[in-house]
C-alpha positions in Angstrom: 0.7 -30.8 -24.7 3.1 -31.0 -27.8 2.4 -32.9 -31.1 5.7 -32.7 -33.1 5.3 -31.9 -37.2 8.1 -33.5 -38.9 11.4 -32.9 -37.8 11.1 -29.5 -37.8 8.0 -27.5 -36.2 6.0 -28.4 -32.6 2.5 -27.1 -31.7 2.5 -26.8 -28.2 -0.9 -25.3 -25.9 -2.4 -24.0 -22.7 -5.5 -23.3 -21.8 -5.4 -20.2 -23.8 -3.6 -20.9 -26.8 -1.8 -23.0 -29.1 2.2 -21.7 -30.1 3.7 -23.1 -33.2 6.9 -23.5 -32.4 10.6 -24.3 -34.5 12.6 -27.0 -33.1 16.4 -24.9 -32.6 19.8 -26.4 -31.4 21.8 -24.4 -28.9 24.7 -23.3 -30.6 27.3 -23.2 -27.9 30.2 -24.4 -28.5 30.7 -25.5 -24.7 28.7 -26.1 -21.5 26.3 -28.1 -20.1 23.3 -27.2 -22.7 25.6 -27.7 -25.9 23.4 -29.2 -28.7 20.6 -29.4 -26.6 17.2 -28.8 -28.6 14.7 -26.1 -28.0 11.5 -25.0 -29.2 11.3 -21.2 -30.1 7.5 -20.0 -30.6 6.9 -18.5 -34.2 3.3 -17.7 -33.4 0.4 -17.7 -30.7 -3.1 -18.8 -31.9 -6.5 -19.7 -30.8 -7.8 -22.4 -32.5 -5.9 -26.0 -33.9 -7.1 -25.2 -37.7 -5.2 -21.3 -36.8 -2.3 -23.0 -36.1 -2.3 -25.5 -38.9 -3.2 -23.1 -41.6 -0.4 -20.2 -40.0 2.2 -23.9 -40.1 1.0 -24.5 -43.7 1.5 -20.9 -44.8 5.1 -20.4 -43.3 6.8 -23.7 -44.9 5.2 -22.2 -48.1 6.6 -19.2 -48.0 10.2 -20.9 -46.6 10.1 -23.6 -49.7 11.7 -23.2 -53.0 9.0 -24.1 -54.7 8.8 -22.8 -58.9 5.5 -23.2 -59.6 1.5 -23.8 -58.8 1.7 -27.4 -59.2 5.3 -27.9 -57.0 3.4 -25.7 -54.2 0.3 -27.8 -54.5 2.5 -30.7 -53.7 4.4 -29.0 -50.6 1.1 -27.8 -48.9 0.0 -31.6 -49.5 2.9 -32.7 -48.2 2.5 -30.3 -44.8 -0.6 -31.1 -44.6 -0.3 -35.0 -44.4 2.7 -34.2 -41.3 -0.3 -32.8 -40.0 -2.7 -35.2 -40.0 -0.2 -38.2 -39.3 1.2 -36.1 -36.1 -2.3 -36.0 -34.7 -3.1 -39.3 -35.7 -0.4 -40.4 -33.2 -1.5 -38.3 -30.7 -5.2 -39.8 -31.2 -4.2 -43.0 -30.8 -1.5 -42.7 -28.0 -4.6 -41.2 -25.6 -6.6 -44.4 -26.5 
């Protein structure tokens, strides 16, 4: 399983947990994996609303946000990745 979150995060699962991971690009300047993307796990957890909520709360504390309202806004914003990424994945299993 893996339901990509914007551009940047992936949750990926087994059957005993769920990993939040940040999509990375090998930084080597040459070889055969050059550029390739990776995921790097940020965090293990058991549930979906774990994972969300730990996803939400570490692109909070990354964002430059200056105030309640602007934070509101972000966590919204996180939130809706959320929902639209396992949308997709809803429908694609249909």
């Amino acid at each position: 399983m893996q339901i990509d979150i914007g551009e940047k995060y992936a949750i990926t699962g087994d059957a005993r947990q769920y990993v939040l991971n940040e999509r990375k690009v090998k930084g080597e300047k040459a070889g055969e994996n050059a550029g390739d993307d990776y995921l790097q796990p940020v965090g293990f957890y058991q549930s979906i609303p774990g994972v969300v909520a730990a996803l939400i709360g570490l692109s909070a504390r990354l964002s430059d946000v200056q105030s309640l309202q602007a934070m509101e806004q972000h966590i919204n914003r996180v939130a809706l990745q959320c929902e639209k990424a396992f949308n997709n994945v809803d429908e694609a299993s249909n």
